[in-house]
NUKOLBA-151885 format. One line per field, with one value per atom (N, C-alpha, C): atom name; x, y, z. Coordinates in steps of 0.001 Angstrom, whole numbers, plus 500000, padded with zeros to 6 digits. Each point is the difference from the previous one (the first is absolute). Layout:
<nodes>
atomo c(CA | ...)
u c(X | ...)
v c(Y | ...)
w c(Z | ...)
</nodes>
This chain:
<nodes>
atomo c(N | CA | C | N | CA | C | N | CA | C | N | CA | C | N | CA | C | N | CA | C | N | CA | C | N | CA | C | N | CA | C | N | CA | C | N | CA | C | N | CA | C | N | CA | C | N | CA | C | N | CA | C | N | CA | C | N | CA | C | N | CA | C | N | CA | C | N | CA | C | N | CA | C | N | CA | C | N | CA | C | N | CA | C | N | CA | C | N | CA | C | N | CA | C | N | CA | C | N | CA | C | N | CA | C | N | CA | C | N | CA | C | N | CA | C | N | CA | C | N | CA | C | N | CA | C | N | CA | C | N | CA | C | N | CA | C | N | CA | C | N | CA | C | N | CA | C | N | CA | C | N | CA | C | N | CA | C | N | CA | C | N | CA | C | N | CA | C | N | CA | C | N | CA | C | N | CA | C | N | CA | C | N | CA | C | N | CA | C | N | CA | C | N | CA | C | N | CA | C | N | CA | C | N | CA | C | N | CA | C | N | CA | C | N | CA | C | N | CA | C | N | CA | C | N | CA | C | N | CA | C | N | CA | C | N | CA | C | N | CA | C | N | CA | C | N | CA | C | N | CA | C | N | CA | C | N | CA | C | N | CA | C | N | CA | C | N | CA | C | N | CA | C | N | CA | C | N | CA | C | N | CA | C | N | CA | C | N | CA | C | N | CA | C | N | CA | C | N | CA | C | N | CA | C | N | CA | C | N | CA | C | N | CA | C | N | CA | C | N | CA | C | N | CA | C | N | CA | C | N | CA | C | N | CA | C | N | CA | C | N | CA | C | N | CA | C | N | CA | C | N | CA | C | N | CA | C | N | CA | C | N | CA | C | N | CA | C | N | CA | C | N | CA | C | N | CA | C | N | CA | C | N | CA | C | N | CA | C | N | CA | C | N | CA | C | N | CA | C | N | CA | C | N | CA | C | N | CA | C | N | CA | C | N | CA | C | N | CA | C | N | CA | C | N | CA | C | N | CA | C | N | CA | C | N | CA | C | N | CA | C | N | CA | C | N | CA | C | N | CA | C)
u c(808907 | 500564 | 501305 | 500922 | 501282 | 500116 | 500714 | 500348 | 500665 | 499317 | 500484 | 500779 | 500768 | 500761 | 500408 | 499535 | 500193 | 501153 | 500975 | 501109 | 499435 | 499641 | 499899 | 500573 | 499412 | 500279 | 499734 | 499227 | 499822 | 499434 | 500720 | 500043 | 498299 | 499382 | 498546 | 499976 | 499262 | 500151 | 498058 | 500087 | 498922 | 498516 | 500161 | 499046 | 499818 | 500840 | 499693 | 499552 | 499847 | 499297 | 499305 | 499515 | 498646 | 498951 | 498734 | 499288 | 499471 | 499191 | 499654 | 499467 | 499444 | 499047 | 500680 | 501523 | 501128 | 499712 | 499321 | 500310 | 500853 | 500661 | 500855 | 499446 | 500660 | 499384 | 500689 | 500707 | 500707 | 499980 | 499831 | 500473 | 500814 | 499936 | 501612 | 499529 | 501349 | 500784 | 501377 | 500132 | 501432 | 501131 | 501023 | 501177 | 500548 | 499979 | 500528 | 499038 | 499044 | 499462 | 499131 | 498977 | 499682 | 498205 | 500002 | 498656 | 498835 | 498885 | 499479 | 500008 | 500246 | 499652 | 498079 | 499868 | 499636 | 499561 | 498473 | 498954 | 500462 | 499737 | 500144 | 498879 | 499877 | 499199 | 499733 | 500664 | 499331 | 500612 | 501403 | 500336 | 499972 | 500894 | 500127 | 501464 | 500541 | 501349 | 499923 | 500593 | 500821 | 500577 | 500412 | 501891 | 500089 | 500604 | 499684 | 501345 | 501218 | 501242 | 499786 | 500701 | 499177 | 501778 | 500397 | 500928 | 499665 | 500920 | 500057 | 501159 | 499955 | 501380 | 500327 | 501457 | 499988 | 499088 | 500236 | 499134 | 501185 | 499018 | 500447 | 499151 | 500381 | 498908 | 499695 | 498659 | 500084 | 500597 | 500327 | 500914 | 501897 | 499785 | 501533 | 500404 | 501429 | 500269 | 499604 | 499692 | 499802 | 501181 | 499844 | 501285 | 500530 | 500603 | 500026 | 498658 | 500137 | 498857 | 500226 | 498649 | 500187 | 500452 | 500340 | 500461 | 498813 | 499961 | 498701 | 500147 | 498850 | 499068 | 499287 | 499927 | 498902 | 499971 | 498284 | 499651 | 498289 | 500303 | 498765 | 498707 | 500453 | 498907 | 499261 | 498718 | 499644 | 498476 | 499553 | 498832 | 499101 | 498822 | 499208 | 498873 | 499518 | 498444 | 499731 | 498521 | 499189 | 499035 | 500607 | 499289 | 501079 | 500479 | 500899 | 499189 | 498518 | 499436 | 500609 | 500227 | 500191 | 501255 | 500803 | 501186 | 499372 | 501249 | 500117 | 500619 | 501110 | 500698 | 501298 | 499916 | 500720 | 499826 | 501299 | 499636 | 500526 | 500329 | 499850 | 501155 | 501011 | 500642 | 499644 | 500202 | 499657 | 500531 | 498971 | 500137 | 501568 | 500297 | 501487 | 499497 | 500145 | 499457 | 498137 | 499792 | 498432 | 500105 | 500965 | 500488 | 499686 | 499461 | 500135 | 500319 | 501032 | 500716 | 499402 | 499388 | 499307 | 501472 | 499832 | 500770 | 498908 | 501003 | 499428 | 499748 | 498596 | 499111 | 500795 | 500345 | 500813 | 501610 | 501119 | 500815 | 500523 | 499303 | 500282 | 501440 | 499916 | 501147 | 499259 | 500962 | 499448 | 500651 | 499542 | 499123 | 499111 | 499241 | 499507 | 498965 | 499941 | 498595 | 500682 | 498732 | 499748 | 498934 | 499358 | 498532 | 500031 | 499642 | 499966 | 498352 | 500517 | 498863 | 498900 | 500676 | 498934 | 499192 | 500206 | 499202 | 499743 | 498440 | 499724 | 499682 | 499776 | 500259 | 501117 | 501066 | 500967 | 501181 | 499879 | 501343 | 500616 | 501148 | 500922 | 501344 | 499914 | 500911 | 501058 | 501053 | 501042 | 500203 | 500038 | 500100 | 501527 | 501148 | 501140 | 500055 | 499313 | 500084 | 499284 | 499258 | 499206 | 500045 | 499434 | 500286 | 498372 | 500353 | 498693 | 499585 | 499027 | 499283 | 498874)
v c(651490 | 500057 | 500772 | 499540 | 500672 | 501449 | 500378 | 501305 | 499784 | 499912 | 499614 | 500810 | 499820 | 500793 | 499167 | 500538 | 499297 | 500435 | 499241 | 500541 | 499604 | 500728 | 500095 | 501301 | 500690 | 500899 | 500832 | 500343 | 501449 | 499190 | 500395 | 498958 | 501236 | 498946 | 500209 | 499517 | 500511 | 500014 | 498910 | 499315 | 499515 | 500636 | 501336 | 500928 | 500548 | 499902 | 500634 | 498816 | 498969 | 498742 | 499055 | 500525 | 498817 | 501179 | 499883 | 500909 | 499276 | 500719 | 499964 | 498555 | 499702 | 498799 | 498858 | 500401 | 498744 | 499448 | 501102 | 499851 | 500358 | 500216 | 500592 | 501028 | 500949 | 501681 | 500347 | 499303 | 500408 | 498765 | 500061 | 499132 | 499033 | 498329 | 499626 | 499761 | 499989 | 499861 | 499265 | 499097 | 499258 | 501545 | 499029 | 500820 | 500235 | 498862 | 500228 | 500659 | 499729 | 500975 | 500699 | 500408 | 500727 | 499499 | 498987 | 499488 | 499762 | 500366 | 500104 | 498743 | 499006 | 499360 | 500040 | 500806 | 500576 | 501109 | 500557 | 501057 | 500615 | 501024 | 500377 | 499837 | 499096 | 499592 | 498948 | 498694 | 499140 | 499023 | 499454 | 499777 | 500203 | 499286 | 500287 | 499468 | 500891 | 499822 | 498735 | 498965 | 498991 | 499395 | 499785 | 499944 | 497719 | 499818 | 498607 | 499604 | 498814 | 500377 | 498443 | 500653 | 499078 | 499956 | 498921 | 499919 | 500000 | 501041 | 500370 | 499765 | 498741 | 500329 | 501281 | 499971 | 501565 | 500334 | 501847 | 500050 | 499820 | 499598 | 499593 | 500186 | 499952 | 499800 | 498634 | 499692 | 498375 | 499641 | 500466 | 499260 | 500087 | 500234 | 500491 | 498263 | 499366 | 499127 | 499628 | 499200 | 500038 | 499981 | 501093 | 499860 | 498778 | 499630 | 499021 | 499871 | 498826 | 499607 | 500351 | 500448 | 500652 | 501478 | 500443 | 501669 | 500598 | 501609 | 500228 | 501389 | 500244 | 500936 | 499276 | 500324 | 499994 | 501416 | 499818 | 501847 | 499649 | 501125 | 499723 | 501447 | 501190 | 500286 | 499841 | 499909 | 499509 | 500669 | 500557 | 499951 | 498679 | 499831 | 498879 | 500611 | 498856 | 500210 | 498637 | 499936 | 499104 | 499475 | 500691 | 499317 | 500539 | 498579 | 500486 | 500665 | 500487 | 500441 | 501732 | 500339 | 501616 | 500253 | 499551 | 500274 | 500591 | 501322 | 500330 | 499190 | 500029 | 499175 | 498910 | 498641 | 499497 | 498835 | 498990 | 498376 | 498986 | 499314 | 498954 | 498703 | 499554 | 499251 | 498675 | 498966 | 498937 | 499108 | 499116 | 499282 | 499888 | 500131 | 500202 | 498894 | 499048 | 499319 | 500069 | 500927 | 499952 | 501863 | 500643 | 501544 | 500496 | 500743 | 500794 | 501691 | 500160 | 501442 | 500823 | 501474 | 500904 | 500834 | 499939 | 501178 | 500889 | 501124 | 500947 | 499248 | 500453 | 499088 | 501026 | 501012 | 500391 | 500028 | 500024 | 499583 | 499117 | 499030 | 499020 | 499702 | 501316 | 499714 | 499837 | 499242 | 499805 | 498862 | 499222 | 499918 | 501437 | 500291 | 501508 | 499510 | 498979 | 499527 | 498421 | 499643 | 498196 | 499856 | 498983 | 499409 | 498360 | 499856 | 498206 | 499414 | 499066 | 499172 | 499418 | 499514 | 499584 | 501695 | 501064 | 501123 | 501202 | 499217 | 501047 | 501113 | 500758 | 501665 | 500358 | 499448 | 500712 | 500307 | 501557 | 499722 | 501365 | 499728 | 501177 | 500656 | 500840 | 501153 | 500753 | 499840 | 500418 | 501318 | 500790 | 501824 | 500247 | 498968 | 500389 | 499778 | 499014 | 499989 | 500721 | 500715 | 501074 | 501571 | 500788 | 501317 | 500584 | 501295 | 500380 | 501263 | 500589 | 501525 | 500197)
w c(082003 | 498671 | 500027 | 498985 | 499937 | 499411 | 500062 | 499939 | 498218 | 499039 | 498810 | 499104 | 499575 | 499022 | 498748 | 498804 | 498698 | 499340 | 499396 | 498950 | 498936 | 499309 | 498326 | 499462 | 498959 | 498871 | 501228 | 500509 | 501175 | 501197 | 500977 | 501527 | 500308 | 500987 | 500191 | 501557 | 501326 | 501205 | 499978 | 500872 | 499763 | 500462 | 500744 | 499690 | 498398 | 499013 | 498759 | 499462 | 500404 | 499069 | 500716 | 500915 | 500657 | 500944 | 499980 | 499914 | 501547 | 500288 | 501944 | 500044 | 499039 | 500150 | 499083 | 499563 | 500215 | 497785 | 499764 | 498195 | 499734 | 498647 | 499078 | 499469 | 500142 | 500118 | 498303 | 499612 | 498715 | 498785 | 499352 | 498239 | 500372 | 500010 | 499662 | 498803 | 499870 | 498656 | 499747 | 499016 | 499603 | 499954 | 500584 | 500392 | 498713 | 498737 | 498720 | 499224 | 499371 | 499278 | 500161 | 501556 | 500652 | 499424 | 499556 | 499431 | 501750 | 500090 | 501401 | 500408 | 501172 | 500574 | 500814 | 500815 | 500341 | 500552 | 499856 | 500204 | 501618 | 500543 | 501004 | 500855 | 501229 | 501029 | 499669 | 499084 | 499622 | 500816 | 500924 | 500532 | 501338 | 501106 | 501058 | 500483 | 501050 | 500081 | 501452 | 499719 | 500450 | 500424 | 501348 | 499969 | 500536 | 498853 | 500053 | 499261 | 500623 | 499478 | 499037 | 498405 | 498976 | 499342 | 499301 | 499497 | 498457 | 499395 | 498703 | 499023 | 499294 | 498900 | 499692 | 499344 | 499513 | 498952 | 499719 | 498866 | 498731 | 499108 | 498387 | 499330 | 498697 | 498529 | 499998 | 499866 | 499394 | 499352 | 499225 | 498790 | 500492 | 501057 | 500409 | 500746 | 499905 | 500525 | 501614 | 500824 | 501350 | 500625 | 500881 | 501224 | 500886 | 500636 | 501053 | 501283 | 499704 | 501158 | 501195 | 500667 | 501506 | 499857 | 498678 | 499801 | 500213 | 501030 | 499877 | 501357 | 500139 | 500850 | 501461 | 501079 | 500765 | 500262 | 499801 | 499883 | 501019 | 500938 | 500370 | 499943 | 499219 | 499681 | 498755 | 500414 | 497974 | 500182 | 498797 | 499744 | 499788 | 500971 | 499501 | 499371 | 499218 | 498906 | 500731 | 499915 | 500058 | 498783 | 499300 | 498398 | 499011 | 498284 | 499629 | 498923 | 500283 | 498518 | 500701 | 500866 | 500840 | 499596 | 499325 | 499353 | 498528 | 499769 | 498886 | 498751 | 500227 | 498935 | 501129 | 499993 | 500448 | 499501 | 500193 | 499180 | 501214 | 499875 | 501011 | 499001 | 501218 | 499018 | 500042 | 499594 | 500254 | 500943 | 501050 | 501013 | 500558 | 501102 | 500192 | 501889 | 500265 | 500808 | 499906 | 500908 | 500357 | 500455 | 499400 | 499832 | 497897 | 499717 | 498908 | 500522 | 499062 | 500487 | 498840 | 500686 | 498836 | 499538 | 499031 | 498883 | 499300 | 498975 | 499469 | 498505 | 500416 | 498635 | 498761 | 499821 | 498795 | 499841 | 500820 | 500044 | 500160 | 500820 | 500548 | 500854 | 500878 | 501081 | 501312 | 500447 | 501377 | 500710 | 500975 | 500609 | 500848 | 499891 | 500890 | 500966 | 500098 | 500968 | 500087 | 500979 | 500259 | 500004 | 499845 | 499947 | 500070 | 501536 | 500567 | 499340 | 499417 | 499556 | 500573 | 501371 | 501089 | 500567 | 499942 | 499753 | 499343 | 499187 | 499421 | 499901 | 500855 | 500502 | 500462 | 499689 | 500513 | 498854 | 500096 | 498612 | 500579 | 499933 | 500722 | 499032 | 500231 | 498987 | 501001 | 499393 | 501341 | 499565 | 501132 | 499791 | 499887 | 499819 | 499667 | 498506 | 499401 | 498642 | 498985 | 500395 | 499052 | 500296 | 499393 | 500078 | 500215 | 500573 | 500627 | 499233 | 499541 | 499323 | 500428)
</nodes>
């Protein structure tokens, strides 16, 4: 595993956010209004390189096609009931991208249709407590 380093609101070494046995030792949380994503240990850290539009508001115009992210650390869940608050946008190929079920910015995750345990949350797009 990589030697991780997150840029958000306060940069985090990936000893301060993945615990011996490879959970999330801290809260995420949306980078905009700090609403929880997820519980601490409810995840597991990842490294799987996933392409991400930028982030936006839904309601915000779409950027150019192919604009975007490859990010390869992410939190995965294996069930989307283990999420706190998150929404899911609608079908985008055989891809739905999770956003913040109360702001609705994002993309902050991916979730492939052909599998259902797999839903991944990228540790550059959210914030950690």
């Amino acid at each position: 595993m990589s030697n991780l380093t997150v840029e958000s609101k306060e940069c985090c070494t990936r000893s301060e956010l993945v615990s011996e046995d490879g959970k999330n030792l801290k809260s995420v949380l949306c980078q905009r209004c700090g609403s929880k994503v997820l519980c601490p240990g409810m995840a597991v850290y990842s490294e799987k390189e996933l392409f991400l539009p930028p982030m936006r508001n839904k309601k915000a115009p779409s950027l150019t096609e192919g604009s975007g992210d490859n990010l390869s650390a992410h939190w995965l869940v294996d069930d989307m009931y283990t999420f706190e608050n998150v929404g899911f946008t609608n079908d985008v190929g055989r891809i739905k991208y999770l956003i913040c079920a109360d702001c609705e910015i994002g993309p902050i995750g991916w979730h492939c249709l052909d599998d259902k345990k797999s839903y991944y949350v990228a540790v550059e797009r959210v914030d950690h407590a």
